[in-house]
Structure formats: structure tokens, C-alpha cells
C-alpha positions as CSV (number, residue, x, y, z in Angstrom):
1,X,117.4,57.6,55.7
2,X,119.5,57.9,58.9
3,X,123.3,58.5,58.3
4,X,124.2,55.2,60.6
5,X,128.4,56.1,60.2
6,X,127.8,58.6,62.8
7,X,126.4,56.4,65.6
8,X,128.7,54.9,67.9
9,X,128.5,51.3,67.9
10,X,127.1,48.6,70.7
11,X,128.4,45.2,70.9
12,X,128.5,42.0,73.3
13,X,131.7,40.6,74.0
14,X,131.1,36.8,75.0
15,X,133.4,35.9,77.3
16,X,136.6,37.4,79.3
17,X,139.2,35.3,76.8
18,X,137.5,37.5,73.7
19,X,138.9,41.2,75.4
20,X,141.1,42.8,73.5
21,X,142.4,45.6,75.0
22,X,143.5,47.2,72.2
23,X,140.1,47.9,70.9
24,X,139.0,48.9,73.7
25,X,140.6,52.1,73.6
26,X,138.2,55.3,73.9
27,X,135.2,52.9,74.3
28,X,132.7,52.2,78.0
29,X,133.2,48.7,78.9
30,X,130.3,47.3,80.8
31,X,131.5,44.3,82.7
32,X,128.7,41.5,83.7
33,X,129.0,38.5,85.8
34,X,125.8,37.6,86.8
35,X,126.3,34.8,89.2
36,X,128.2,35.9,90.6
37,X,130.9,38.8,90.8
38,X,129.7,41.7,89.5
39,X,126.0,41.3,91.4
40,X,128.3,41.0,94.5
41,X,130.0,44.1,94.2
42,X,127.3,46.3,93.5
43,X,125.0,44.7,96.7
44,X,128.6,45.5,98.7
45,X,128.8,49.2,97.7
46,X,124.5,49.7,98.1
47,X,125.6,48.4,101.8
48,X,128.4,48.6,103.7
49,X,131.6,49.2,101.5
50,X,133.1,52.3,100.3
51,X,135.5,50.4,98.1
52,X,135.8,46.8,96.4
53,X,139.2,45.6,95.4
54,X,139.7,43.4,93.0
55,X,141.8,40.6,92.6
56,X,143.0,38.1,89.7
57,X,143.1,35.1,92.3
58,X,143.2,34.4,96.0
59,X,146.8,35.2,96.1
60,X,147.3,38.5,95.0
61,X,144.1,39.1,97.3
62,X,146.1,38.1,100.6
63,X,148.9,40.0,99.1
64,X,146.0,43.2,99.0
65,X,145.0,42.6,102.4
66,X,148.2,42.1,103.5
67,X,148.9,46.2,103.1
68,X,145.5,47.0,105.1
69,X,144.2,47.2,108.4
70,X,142.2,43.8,109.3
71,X,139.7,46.1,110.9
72,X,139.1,47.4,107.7
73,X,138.5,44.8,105.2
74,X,136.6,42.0,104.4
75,X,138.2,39.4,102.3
76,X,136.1,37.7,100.0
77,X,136.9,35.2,97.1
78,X,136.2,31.9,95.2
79,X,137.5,29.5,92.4
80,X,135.6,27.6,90.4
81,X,132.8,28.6,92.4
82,X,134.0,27.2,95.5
83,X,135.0,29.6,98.2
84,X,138.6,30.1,98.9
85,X,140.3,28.9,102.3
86,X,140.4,31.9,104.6
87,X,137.9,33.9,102.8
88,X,134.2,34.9,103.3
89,X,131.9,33.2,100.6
90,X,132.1,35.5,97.8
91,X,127.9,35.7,97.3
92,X,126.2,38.9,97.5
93,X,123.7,38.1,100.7
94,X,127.0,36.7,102.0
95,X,129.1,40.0,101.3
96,X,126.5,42.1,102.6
97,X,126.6,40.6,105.9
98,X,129.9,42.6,106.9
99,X,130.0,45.6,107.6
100,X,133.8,46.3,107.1
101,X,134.7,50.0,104.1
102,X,137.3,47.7,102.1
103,X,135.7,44.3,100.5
104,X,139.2,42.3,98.4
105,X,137.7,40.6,96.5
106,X,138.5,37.5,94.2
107,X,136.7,35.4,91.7
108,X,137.6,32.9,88.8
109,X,136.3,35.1,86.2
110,X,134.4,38.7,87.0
111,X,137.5,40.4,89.0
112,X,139.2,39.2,86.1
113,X,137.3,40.9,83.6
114,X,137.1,43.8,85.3
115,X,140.8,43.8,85.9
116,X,141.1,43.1,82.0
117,X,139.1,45.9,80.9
118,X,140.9,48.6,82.0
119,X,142.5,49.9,78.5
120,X,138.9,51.5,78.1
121,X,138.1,54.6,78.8
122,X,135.7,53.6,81.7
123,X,134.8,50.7,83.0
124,X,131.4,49.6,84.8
125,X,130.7,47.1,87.1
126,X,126.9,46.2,86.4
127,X,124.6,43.8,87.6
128,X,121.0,42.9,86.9
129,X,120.4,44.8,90.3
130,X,122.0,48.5,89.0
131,X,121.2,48.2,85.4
132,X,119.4,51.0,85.3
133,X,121.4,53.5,87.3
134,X,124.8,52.2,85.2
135,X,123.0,52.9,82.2
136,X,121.7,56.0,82.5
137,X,124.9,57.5,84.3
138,X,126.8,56.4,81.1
139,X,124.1,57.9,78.8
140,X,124.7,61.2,80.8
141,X,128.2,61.4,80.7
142,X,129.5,59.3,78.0
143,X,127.1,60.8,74.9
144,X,128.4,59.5,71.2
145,X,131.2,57.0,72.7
146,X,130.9,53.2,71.3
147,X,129.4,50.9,74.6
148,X,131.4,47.5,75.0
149,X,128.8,45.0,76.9
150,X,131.7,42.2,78.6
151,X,130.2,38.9,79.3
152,X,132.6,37.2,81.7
153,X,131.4,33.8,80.8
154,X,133.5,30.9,82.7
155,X,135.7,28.0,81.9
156,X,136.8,30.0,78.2
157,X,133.0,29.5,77.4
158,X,129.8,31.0,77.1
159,X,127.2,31.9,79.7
160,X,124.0,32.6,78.7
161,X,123.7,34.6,82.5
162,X,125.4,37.2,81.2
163,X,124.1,37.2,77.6
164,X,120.5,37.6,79.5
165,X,122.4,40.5,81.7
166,X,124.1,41.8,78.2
167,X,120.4,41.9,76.8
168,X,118.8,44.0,79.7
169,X,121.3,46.8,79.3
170,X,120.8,47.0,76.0
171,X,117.4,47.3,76.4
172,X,117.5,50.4,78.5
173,X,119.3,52.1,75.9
174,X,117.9,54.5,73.1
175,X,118.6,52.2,70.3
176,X,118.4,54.7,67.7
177,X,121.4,56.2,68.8
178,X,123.6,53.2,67.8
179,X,124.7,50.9,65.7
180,X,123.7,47.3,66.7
181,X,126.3,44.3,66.4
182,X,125.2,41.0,65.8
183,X,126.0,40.0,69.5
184,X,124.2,42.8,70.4
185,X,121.1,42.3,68.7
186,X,121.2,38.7,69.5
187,X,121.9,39.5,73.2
188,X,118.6,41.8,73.1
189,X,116.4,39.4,71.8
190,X,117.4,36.6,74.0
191,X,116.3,38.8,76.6
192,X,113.1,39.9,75.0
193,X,112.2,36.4,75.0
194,X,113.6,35.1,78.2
195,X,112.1,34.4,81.5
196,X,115.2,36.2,84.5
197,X,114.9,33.1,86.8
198,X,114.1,30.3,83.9
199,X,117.4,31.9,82.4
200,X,119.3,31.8,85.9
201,X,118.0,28.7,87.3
202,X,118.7,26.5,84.3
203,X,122.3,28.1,83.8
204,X,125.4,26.0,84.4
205,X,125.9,27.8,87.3
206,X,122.8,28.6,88.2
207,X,122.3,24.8,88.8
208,X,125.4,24.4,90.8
209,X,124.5,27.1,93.4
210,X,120.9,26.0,93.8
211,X,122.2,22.5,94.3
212,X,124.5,23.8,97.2
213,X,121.5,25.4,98.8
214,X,122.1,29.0,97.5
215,X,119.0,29.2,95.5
216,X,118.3,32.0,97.8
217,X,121.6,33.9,96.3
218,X,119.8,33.3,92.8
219,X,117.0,34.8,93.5
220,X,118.6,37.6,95.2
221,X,120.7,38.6,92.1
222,X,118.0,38.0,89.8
223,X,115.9,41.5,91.0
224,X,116.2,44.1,88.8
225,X,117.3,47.7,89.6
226,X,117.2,47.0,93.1
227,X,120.2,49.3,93.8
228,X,120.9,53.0,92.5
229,X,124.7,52.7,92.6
230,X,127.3,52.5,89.8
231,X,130.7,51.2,90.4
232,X,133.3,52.4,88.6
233,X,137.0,51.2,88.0
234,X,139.6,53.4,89.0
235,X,143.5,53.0,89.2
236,X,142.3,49.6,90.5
237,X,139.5,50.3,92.7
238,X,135.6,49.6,92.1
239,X,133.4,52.7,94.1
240,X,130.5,54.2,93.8
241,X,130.2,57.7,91.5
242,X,126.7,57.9,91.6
């Protein structure tokens, strides 16, 4: 019988409003939002950006780019899934149409996440698109260390995007190196049984994209391990270590 109180653990946070930081001391935090941050930032650092930025709201976002060149930057952002006065559309086709080093970059729940996670010892930005890369950069250098999947759900609630996203990552990983919560295991077999655009199309959001004409953006962010890059959090600043 395997000694399971040595593996480090794996579990699925469900939503941004469920971090707590104190816990996630020492561990990786993995930060999804599906549709539609975290698939935007990775499709901006495979292109044209050497850094994302990001922001709790539109406000502090201005207040970024107001400390930047304007020939530098592109400034990005939405709330409640409509895009902010001022900014560019904060999509990943859309993002990847400028060609601008700095993206700032604001959304209604994945900057926030990501800007909530930072207690951890690392923090990933991870999409359907760089599962893979994220994944096996962490299995290299983070050997023995408990992973932290973070759904950033929306609205305080659940979104079963990111639960599908949650479930891909864990299925990439050795499994017999950890110890499964019951989010976790959950997470993987929704996955397992789980067609990517059923799962996107039908999702709350999903729905409202599709019915503003983006179903093209869905489809985009619903490729798999399109991209080879793995963004990383630092001192504020999402770039590529890969």
C-alpha cells in the first residue's frame, strides 16, 4: 500500500470569493478563466506582448497606463462582460490584433484572481490553449509542492468553464503523485465526460458571447495546447518564463 501522507495534495478551488490566501502559502496556484481572461493573456504573450498587466477594474487600469508610454501599451478591459469605455475589447482574437509589448489589462473576475493569488508561491496564468506547457513547466520545477487549481467563476458563483478547464489540467498530471480532493476528482471526471465546445457553448457565458456574435472567440479559446507559453505572476506582472 502507497504511503499517501507523503504526496502533496491537488485541489479545485471554485470560484475567486473561495481564495484564501492564507492557505495558499508554499502551494502553485493555477488560475483559470476560460472565457475569458486567462485565454486572453496567454494568446497576448504567444503574440505580440512581452508583458500583461493586470488590473482589479478599469480604474486602477488607467491609473497603470497612465505611468506608460501610449506607444507602448494596449489597454484592454471589461465588466460584466461588456467592454470598458476607452478600452480595446478584452477577447483574445481581439487582443491579439495589437501589436503593442505592454497589454493592461482588466476583467470582472480573472485579473482578479490572479491579483488574489499572489500569497502562493507561484502563480500561473493557464488556459485551455497552454495547458500543457503550464503543466509540465510546474511538474519540472515545482516537484512535491501541493497544486491549487483557481476557478475564477463569476458573479460569486460557479462556472462550469473553468471546472471543464480545472479538469484538463488535472488530467495532464501523473495522478499517482498526489492526493486527490474531492473538487479535484470531481473536476476530472467532469472533464472525462465532457464534450470542450458542448461545455463552452452551453455555459452562462458562453451563451452570452455567442449571442453577441463572438462565437468565433469561443471557438478560438476552446483549442487545446495551441500555445507553448507559461505566464507567470511576478511583483504584479504576468510574462512568459518558458
Amino acid at each position: 500500500m502507497s504511503d499517501n501522507s507523503s504526496k502533496p495534495s491537488l485541489h479545485v478551488v471554485l470560484k475567486k470569493e473561495d481564495i484564501n490566501p492564507e492557505r495558499l502559502q508554499g502551494k502553485i496556484a493555477f488560475v483559470l478563466d476560460i472565457l475569458c481572461a486567462t485565454s486572453s493573456i496567454t494568446a497576448a504573450l504567444a503574440n505580440h506582448a512581452q508583458r500583461v498587466i493586470p488590473a482589479l477594474n478599469g480604474e486602477q487600469a488607467l491609473a497603470i497606463a497612465d505611468t506608460l508610454d501610449p506607444d507602448e501599451y494596449t489597454l484592454a478591459g471589461e465588466l460584466n462582460a461588456e467592454t470598458l469605455q476607452g478600452f480595446s475589447a478584452a477577447t483574445p482574437i481581439s487582443i491579439i490584433q495589437h501589436n503593442k509589448p505592454s497589454l493592461v489589462y482588466a476583467t470582472t473576475n480573472g485579473t482578479v484572481a490572479l491579483l488574489g493569488s499572489q500569497t502562493a508561491k507561484t502563480v500561473y496564468a493557464v488556459s485551455l490553449l497552454n495547458a500543457k506547457a503550464v503543466i509540465q513547466h510546474a511538474l519540472t520545477h515545482h516537484p512535491g509542492v501541493t497544486f491549487i487549481i483557481i476557478c475564477s467563476g463569476s458573479r460569486n458563483a460557479f462556472n462550469m468553464e473553468d471546472f471543464y478547464g480545472a479538469g484538463y489540467l488535472i488530467s495532464l498530471l501523473p495522478l499517482e503523485n498526489f492526493n486527490l480532493t474531492d473538487s479535484a476528482t470531481a473536476a476530472l471526471q467532469y472533464y472525462q465526460g465532457t464534450d470542450v465546445k458542448d461545455c463552452l457553448y452551453n455555459s452562462r457565458v458562453g451563451k452570452r458571447l455567442i449571442a453577441k456574435g463572438a462565437q468565433d472567440e469561443v471557438d478560438f479559446i476552446a483549442q487545446k495546447d495551441i500555445y507553448a507559453v507559461v505566464p507567470q505572476l511576478i511583483n504584479g506582472t504576468l510574462v512568459n518564463i518558458a
